[in-house]
N, C-alpha and C positions, 0 to 999 in steps of 0.2 A: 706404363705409358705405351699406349698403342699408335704407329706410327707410319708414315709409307716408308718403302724400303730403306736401310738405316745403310751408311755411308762416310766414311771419310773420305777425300780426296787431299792427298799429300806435293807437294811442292818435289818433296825430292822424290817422287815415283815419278815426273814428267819421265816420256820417252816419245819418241815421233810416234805415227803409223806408220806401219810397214808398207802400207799402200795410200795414195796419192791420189784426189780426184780434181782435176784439170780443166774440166769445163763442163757445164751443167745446160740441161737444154731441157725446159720444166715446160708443159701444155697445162692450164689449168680450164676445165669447165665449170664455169659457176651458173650454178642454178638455183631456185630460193628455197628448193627440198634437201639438196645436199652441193658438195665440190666434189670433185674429179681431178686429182693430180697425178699426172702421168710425166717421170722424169727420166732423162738421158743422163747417166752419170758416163763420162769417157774416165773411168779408173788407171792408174799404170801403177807398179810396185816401185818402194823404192832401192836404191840400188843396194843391193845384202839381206835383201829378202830371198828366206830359204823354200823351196819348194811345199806345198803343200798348207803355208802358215794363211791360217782365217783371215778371211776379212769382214772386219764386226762394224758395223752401222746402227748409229743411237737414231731410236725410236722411242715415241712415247703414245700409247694406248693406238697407234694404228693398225688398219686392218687390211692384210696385203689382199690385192685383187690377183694379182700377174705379177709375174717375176720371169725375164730374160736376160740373158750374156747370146751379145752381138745377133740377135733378133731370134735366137733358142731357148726354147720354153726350158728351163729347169726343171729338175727331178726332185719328188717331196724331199730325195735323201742328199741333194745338193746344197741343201738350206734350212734353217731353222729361223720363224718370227716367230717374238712375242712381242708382252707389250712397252719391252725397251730398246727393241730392235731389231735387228735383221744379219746374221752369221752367215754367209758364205764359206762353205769348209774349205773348199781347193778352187778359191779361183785360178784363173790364166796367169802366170809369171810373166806375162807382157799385156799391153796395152787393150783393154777392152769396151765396150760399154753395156755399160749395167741399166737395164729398163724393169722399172719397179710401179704398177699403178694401185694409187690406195683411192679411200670416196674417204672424206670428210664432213663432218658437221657444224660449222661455225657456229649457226644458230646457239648452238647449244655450249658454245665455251665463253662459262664465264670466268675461266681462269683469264683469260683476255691475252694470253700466250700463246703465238701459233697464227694460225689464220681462225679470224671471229669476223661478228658481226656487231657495228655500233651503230644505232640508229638508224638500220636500214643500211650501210654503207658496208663494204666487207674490207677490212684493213688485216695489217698483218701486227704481230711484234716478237722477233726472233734472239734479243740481246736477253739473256743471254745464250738460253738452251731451248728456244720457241720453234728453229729450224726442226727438229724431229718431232715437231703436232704436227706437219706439213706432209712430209715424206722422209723416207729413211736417206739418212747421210752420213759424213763423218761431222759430225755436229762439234765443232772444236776448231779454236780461233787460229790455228796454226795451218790450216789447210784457205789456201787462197784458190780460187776457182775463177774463170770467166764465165757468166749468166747468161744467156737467151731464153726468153717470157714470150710464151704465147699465151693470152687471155683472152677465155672466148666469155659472152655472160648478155643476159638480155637487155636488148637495146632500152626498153623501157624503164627498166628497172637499176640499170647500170650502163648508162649514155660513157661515164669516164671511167677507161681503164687507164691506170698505169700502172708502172715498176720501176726499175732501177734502170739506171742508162740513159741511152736515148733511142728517141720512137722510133724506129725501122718501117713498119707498116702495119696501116688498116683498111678493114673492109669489113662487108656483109657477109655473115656465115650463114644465111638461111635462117628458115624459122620464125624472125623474130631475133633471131642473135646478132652478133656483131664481136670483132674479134680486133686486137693490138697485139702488136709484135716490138717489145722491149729488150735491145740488145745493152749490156753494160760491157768497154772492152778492157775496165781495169779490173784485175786478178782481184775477188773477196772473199774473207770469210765467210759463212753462213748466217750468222748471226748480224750483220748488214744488208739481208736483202729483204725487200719491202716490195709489198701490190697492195693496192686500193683499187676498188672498184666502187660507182655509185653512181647515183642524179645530185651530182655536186655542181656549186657555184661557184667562180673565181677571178680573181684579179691578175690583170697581167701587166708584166713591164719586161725593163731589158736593162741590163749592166755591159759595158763595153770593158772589156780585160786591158791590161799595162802594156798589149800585146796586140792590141786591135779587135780580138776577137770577141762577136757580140754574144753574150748565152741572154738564151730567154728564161725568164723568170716569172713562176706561177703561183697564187695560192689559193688552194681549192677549200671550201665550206659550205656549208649550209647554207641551202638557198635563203637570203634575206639577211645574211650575213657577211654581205662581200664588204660593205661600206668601213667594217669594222677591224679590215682586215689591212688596213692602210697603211697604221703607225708600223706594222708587225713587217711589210714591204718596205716602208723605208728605212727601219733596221737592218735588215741583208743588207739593202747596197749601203748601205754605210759600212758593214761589216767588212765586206769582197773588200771596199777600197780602202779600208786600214790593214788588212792581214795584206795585202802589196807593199802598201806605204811602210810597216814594220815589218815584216819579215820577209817580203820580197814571194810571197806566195800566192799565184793565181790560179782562178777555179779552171777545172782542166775540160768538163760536159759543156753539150751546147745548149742543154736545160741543166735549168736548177728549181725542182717542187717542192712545194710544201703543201699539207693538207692538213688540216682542224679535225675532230674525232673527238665526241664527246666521252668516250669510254676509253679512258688510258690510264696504266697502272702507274705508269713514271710521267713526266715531263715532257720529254719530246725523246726521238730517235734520231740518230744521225745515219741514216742510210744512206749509201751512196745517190747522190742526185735526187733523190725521194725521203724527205726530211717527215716522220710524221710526228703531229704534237699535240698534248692534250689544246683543246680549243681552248681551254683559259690561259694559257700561253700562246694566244694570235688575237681573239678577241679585243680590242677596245674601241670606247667611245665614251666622251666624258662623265655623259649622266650615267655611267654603267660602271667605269673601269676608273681605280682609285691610281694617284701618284704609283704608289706600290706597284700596282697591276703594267701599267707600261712599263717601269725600272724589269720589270722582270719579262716582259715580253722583249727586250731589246737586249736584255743582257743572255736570255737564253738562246734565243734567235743566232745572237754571235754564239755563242758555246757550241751550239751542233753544227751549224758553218762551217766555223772553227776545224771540228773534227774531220773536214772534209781531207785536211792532212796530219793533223793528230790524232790518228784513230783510226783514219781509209786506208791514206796511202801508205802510213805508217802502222800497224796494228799488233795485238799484244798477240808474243808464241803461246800463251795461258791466259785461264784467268785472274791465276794469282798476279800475274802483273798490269793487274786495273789500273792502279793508279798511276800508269804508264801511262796511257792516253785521257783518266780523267784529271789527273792531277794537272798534269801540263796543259789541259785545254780549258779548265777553270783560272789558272794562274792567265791565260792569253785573256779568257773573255772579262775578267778583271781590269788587265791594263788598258784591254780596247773601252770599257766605260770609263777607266779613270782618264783617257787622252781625249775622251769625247764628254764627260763633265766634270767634275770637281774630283781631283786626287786624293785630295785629303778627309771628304764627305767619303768617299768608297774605301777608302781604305779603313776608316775606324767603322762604316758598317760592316766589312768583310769581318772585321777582329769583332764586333759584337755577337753576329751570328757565329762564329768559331767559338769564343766562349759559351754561347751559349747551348750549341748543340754537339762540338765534339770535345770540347773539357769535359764534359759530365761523360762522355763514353771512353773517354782515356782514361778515366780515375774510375770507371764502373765493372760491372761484370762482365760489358760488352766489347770489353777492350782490345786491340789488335792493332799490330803492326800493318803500315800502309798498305807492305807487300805482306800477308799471312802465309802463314808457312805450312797450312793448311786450313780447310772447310768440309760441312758437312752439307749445306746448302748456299751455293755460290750466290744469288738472290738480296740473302742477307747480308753480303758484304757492299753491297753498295751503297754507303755510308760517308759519314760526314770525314771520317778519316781517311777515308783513300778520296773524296774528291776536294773538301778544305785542308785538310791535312797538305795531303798531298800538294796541292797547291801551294802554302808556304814552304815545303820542301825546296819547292822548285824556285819561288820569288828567293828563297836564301842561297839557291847555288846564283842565281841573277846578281846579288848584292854582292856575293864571293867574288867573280867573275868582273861584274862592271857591265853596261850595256853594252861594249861591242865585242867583248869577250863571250857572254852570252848569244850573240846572233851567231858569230863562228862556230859555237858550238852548236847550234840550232841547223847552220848550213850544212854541216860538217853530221849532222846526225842523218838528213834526209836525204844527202850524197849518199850514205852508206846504206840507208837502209829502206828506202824508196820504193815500195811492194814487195814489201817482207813482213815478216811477225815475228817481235823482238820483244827484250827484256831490259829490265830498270838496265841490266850491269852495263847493254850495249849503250845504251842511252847516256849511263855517265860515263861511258869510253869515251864515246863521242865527245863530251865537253872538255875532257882531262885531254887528250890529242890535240883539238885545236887547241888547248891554251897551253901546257904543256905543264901540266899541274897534276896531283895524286890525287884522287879523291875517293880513295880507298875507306876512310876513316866519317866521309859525308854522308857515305851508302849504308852506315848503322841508321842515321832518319829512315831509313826505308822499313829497316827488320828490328827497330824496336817499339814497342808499344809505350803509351804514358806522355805525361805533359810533367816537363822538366823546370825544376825551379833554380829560379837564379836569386842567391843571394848575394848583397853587395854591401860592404862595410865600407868605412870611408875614415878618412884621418888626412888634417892638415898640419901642418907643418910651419907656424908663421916664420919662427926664427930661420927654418933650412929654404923657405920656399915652396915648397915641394906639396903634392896632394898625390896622395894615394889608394885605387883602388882597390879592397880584395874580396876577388869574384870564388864565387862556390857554387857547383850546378851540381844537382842529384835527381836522380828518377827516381821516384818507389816501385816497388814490385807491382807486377799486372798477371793475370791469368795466365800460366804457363811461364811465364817471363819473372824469375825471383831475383837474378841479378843482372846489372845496367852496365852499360859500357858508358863512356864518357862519350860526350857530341862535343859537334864543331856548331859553335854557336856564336854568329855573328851579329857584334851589338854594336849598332851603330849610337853616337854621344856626341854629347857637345858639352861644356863648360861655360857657363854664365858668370857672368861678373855680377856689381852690386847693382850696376845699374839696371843691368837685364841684358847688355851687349857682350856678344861671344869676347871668349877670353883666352888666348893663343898662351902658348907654351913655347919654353926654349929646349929642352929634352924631354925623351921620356922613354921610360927601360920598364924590363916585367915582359908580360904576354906580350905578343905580334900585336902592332900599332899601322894600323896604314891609312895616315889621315886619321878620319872621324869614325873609323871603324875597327873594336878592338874584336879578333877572333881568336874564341876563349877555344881549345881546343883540349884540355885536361880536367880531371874535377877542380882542382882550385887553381887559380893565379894571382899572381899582383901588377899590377898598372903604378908606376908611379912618373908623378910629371914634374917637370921641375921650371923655374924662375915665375912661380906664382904668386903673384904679391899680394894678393888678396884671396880669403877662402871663396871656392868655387859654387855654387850651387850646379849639380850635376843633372842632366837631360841624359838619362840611359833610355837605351830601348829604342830610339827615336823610329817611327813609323814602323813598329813594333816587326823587329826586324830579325827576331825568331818566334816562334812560336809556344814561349815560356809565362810562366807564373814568375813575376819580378817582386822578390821582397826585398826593398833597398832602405827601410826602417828610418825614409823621409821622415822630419818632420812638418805639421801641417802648415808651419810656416813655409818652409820650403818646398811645399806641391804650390801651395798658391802662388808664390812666388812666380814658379814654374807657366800657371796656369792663366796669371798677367804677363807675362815676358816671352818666352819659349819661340822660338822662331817656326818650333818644330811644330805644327796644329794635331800631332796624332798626340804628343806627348803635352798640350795643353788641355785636349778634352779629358787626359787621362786621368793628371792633376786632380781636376775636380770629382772625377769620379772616384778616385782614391780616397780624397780624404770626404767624402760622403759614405765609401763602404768602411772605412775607419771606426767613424760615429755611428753608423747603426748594426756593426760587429759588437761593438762594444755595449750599446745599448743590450742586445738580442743577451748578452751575456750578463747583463747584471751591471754594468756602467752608464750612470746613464750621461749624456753629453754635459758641458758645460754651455750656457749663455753664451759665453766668449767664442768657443770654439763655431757654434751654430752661425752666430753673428758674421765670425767671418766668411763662413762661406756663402753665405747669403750676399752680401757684400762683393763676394767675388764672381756668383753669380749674376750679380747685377753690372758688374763692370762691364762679365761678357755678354749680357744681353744688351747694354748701351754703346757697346763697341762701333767703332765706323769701317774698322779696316777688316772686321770678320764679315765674312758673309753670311746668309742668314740659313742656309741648310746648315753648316757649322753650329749656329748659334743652338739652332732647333736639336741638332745630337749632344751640346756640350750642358744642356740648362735638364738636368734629370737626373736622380739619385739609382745606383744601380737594380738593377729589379729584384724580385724576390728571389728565383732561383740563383743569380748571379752573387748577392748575400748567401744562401745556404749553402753553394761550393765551398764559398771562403771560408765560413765556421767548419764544415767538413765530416762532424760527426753528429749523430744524435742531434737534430736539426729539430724545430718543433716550428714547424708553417704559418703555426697560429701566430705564433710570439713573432716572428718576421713579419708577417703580412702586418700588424698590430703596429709595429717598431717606424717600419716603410711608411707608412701612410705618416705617422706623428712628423716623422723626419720632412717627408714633403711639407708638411704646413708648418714645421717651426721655418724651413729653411725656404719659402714663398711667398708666405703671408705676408712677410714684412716688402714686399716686392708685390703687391698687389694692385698699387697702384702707376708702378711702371710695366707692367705685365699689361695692363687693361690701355693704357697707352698704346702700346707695343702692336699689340690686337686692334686696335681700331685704326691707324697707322699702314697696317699689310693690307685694310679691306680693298679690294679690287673691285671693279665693273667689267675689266676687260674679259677677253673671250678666253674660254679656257685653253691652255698649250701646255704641251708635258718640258717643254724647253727647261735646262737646268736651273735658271735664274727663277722664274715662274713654279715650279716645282718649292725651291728653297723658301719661297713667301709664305706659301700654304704652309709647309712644312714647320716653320716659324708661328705662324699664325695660332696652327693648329695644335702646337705645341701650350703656346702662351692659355688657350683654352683651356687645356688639360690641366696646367699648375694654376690657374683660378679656381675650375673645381678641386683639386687635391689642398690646396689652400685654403678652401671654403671659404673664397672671396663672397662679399655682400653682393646677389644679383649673379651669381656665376653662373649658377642651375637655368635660371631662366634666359639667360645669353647662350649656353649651349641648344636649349630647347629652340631659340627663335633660330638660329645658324643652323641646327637641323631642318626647320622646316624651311625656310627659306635659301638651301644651299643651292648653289647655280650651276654643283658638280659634284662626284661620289665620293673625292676626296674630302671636301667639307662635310658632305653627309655622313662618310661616316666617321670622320673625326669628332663630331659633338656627338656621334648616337655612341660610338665605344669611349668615349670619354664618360661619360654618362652612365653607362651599362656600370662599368668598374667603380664609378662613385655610388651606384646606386641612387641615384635621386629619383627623388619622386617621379620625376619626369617619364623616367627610364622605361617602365613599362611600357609606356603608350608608344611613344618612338617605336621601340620595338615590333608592336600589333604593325604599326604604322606602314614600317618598312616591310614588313612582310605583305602583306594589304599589298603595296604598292609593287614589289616585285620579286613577286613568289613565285610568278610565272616564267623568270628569266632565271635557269640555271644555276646560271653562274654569280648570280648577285644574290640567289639565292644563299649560295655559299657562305657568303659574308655573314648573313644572318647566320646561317647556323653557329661560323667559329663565334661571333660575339657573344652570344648566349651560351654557347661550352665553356667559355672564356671569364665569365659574370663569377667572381669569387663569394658570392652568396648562397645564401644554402637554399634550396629547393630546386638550384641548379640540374643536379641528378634526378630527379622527378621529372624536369622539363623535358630532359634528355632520351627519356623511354619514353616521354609521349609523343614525341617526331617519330623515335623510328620506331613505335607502335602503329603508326600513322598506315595506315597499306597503301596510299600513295607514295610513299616514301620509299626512293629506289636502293633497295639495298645494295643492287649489285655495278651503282657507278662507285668507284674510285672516289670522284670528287666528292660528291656529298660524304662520303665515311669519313673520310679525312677530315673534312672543315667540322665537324661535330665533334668524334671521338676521338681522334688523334691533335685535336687541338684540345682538347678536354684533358688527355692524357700529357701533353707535350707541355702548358702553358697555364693550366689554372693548377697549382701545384697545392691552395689552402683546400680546393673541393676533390679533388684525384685522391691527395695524400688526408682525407681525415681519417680522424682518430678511430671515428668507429669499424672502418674498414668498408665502409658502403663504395666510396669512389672506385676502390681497386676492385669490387666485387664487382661494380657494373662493366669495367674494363674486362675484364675477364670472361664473364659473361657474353659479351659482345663479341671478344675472340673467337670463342669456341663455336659460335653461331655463323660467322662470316671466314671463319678458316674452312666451311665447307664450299663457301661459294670461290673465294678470291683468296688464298696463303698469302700472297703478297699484303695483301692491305691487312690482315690480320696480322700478321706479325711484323710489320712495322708497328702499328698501334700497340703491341706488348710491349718494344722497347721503352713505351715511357714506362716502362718499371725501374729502369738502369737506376733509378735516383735511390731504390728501394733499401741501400746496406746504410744510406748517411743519416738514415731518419733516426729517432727517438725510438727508442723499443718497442712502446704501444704500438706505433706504428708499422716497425721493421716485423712486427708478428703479423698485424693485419694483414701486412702485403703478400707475407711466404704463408701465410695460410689460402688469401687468394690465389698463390700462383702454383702451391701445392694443389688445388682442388682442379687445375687443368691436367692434372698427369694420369687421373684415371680414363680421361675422355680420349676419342681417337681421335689424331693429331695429322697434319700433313705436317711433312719434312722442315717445312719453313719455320712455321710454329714451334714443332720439337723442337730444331737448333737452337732458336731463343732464351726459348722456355730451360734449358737445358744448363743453358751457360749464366741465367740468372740465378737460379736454384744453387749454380757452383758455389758460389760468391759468398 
């Protein structure tokens, strides 16, 4: 395997630089032939630096023009550049500045790392190692620096400059040019600083601080696209005034930007004062932008916000400790949607997308601890484990803790460490001092990898009273990791009586009991309670309050129970989805259900869709059998796609059909006339609505096909639209085709809804799928090198249609493959992300598990970027 230069990066090699850069004073000329960066580093050593010791600055393929120390040309034999940097043999043992001018080519990176070009616009993206495409630095998140940004660039062609900070000054620089002057005076990293330059559009407001203070607030876009940049404005200030209201944190600039970029590898950026974001993450408008699309435009919007002190003022000494600022700033933009809509609708979607995308990487080849203990390309670890992971990490010391114990610890962290760059361990100082607790034993979540199972036995006692638990957690071994320490794992519970009302206790002895919350801290324990008069049905887990695989060897009488009564609504949707993935494990295995057993759940399904006191986003998450990939974790080995996908589909129409007629009810009942609003109430209809659609077709209700087809063409917003066209797609109906033509027909020319179409059709578990698939990006209109399109095609093809990726013949994995090694020359990022959906590749069936290492064997002869290698490297392990 041919590869770019090969690398470990180790955890326990951290050491500081021996030298220290303190303030940056960077001149950029932007022209549409090339850039021109000309930088002031003021460098000083730090104190125990010995005479004569280098100083080495990470570059990547730049081309030095001039090199001076305090305004003198250097000697060729002063220094050495290539193309990773810049060595200084003997600099000054005190304070100098270092002037360094490179020319750049945006145009031409389509790594989309560094300073590029999107659409005509020039943005930046330096997280994590983008700062040395720029100019030479100490490129590493432990060096905090003050910024000053001069931007020169033609007024025609580039009317808006900005940067980080706030504006200082503008003027006319001659020519034709025009120049801004961007000073930031809080100390950063590198890897947070950000310029845009362009003929942009934007929206302006203002948010007034707890403090009086007004910052202006801006978001720049594409001309023609301000109107849509609305909902993504009234997000922020919603955001500014809950992170006050909770944690007492106010934005400290007298601007706060944001700018849209149609070409972005990640989501958004949290730069200081200069937020940039993919444009489908600002974008909406109803006939364009689905429920989905706004939940995510408001919930990412808060997440890099957010980071303006998870992340800015706080930031990590490495980047092994990512999920320092991304864990903790997921767990924040969580509670800020669950306090601004429904707590219990966000928290069983947080736990379905966690099962769905980082259980299969805990149990795969891909696996790693939040904090890893090393990397061979940092890139690749920004993953669902260091930011969902990580995030219940955080929500379980919260639970530990209590709400005001966790705020002191949160005070108590940013007292200490308040423009610095720190680590997990300071982080849990901080919470273990103010409350005055060890959490020596919590910090294993951080350095172990794997998803821990919690088994639970049960035994009543009529004669003594008495009910007893006994708990058992185990990890299995993960890539490098053979043997587990025990966790602290806290499970919060309740006890039901016959009626369904909580059932108190006179004692209880065994593990630590505080209240409703037992924390199992050993591999095994016993709970036992005592003056129980009646046997308990037990509510473990309750708003799934670690991040475990719970086999508590319920009976189905006792989920339903559960899933009628339960006070708790994460541990009632769960109910039902248990004993659905019960019956079609057991089907997929050769058992096939009972009448009886189908009946009830069907039954129970129906109770919670006629319910009056659930709300109806609930109803819409709790009325659905778990999905395919979510079945083939649970069986675990030798998985066969087919026989699932086959099993799923029979289970939805034993367990709907007989509800066909309160379903169609139910649907004609949500129709609306009103105007569309993303409000959570309004949200939950559709969501309901479009649900009940889905299980009339999965049901093959009489008339279902032709109810979805009339609700596509007459939808009055993109959420309806596309709820009966992918509803449709997956059932395949006759229909389906034409919808399709349709939507495309009708907006092919918008990007971003573009998008849609493409995952639906990657998504279609029908075969001729992969055909379809190479004649879009055969297409030469079809832009290989956005971000978005690859993803909504291939990486949803790869991530989500698991019967066309995983077949037998080995086609799916050949076309993914294929794909990789084509687009790892333009973008490594997007390339190997899309290989990860190989992860699932050890649980398949053997035809299978050959097919796939024979595809992922035929990338090893090809030349590889670092991103790809790593991947590819650690699948092959496995």
């Amino acid at each position: 395997m041919r590869t770019e230069t090969e690398h470990t990066i180790y955890l326990k090699d951290y050491a500081p630089s021996p030298y220290r850069i303190v303030s940056v004073d960077l001149d950029f000329k932007i022209l549409v032939e090339n850039t021109r960066v000309r930088a002031l580093l003021t460098v000083e050593p730090i104190e125990g630096t010995a005479p004569g010791t280098p100083l080495v600055l990470d570059g990547d393929g730049l081309v030095l023009g001039s090199i001076a120390i305090d305004g003198a040309p250097l000697m060729l034999s002063d220094y050495a550049a290539n193309d990773d940097g810049l060595t200084l043999f003997e600099p000054p043992l005190r304070k100098f500045v270092l002037e360094t001018e490179v020319t750049l080519q945006p145009e031409n990176n389509t790594k989309l790392m560094g300073l590029y070009r999107s659409s005509g616009t020039w943005c930046t993206q330096c997280e994590p190692e983008g700062f040395r495409r720029i100019t030479y630095y100490l490129d590493r998140p432990d060096n905090l620096a003050v910024f000053k940004v001069r931007m020169t660039a033609p007024l025609d062609v580039a009317p808006v400059l900005l940067a980080n900070g706030n504006l200082v000054d503008t003027g006319d620089a001659g020519d034709g040019l025009h120049y801004a002057v961007w000073e930031d005076p809080f100390p950063k990293p590198a890897y947070l600083f950000a310029l845009v330059a362009g003929d942009l559009g934007s929206i302006t407001d203002s948010f007034t601080t707890g403090s009086g203070r007004k910052v202006d607030l801006a978001i720049y876009c594409s001309h023609g696209k301000e109107a849509q940049c609305l909902w993504a404005m009234d997000s922020l200030k919603r955001s500014m005034a809950w992170d006050e209201r909770r944690f007492g944190l106010e934005y400290d600039l007298d601007v706060f930007n944001i700018v849209a970029v149609s070409d972005f590898n990640f989501g958004a950026m949290e730069n200081k004062g200069l937020n940039i974001f993919n444009d489908r993450l600002v974008f909406a408008k109803p006939d364009t932008a689905t429920d989905g699309d706004y939940d995510g435009i408001e919930r990412v919007i808060a997440h890099e916000y957010f980071h303006n002190w998870t992340g800015n003022r706080v930031t990590c000494r490495d980047w092994f400790q990512l999920c320092l600022k991304e864990g903790l700033t997921v767990y924040r933009d969580q509670e800020f949607t669950s306090d601004e809509r429904s707590r219990a609708v966000k928290r069983i979607s947080d736990v379905v997308t966690l099962r769905r995308a980082q259980f299969p990487e805990d149990g795969g080849p891909l696996a790693h601890p939040p904090r890893p203990d090393q990397y061979r390309e940092i890139n690749n670890f920004y993953t669902t484990t260091v930011y969902e992971k990580g995030a219940e990490i955080v929500r379980m010391l919260a639970t530990l803790l209590g709400e005001a114990g966790f705020r002191k610890g949160m005070d108590l962290y940013f007292e200490r460490h308040d423009g610095s760059a720190t680590t997990i361990e300071a982080f849990l100082a901080a919470f273990a001092d103010a409350n005055g607790v060890n959490l020596d034993q919590f910090k294993t979540w951080y350095l172990q990898a794997g998803t821990p199972k919690l088994s639970v036995d049960e035994s009543y006692d009529a004669e003594k009273q008495t009910y007893t638990l006994k708990l058992k957690q185990e990890t299995l071994p993960t890539p490098g990791q053979a043997t587990k320490q025990a966790l602290v794992l806290p499970i919060k519970f309740g006890l039901l009586g016959p009626n369904g009302s909580p059932m108190g206790w006179s004692g209880v002895s065994g593990a630590e009991v505080r209240g409703e919350l037992i924390v199992l801290d050993g591999a095994t324990a016993e709970v036992t309670f005592t003056g129980i008069a009646n046997r308990p049905v037990a509510s473990l887990l309750r708003g799934f309050s670690a991040p475990v695989v719970l086999d508590s060897q319920s009976s189905q009488e006792d989920q339903l129970f559960l899933a009628r009564h339960d006070s708790d609504p994460f541990n009632r949707w769960q109910a039902l989805q248990d004993v659905g993935m019960a019956l079609a494990v057991a089907a997929v295995k050769g058992t096939p259900w009972s009448d009886a057993s189908v009946t009830a759940l069907s039954q129970a399904m129906g109770d919670t869709l006629g319910s009056e006191t659930l709300d109806d986003a609930f109803k819409a998450l709790a009325l659905n059998i778990p999905d395919e990939q979510s079945i083939g974790r649970e069986i675990g080995r030798d998985i066969d796609p087919d026989a699932i996908h086959l099993v799923r589909n029979a289970l939805l129409r034993a367990v709907f059909e007989p509800l066909a007629t309160q379903l169609l009810a139910t649907y004609n009942a949500l129709a609306s006339t009103a105007p569309y609003s993303p409000d959570a109430a309004s949200t939950g209809r559709r969501a309901l609505r479009n649900r009940t659609l889905g299980l009339l077709l999965a049901g093959e209700a009489a008339g279902a096909q032709v109810l979805a087809a009339q609700q596509y063409a007459g939808a009055g917003n993109m959420t309806d639209r596309m709820a009966a066209l992918a509803s449709s797609t997956y059932a395949n109906t006759p229909e389906s085709l034409g919808m399709l033509a349709d939507f495309r027909a009708r907006f092919g020319g918008d990007p971003l809804v573009l998008d849609k179409w493409l995952a639906v059709t990657a998504a279609a578990p029908r075969d001729g799928v992969i055909d379809e698939m190479k004649a879009i990006l055969a297409d030469p209109s079809f832009p290989k090198t956005n971000p978005n399109r690859l993803r909504s095609l291939v990486a949803t093809f790869a991530m989500n249609n698991i019967t066309q990726f995983a077949r037998a013949d080995g086609a799916g994995f050949r076309f993914v493959t294929e794909f990789v090694a084509e687009v790892d020359k333009i973008n490594p990022q997007v390339a190997s992300r899309v290989l990860t959906g190989f992860r699932i590749w050890p649980m398949l069936d053997a035809p299978r598990r050959e097919a796939a290492k024979a595809a992922l064997s035929g990338l090893q002869g090809q030349s590889l970027s670092r991103n790809v290698s790593d991947i590819l490297t650690r699948m092959l392990a496995s």
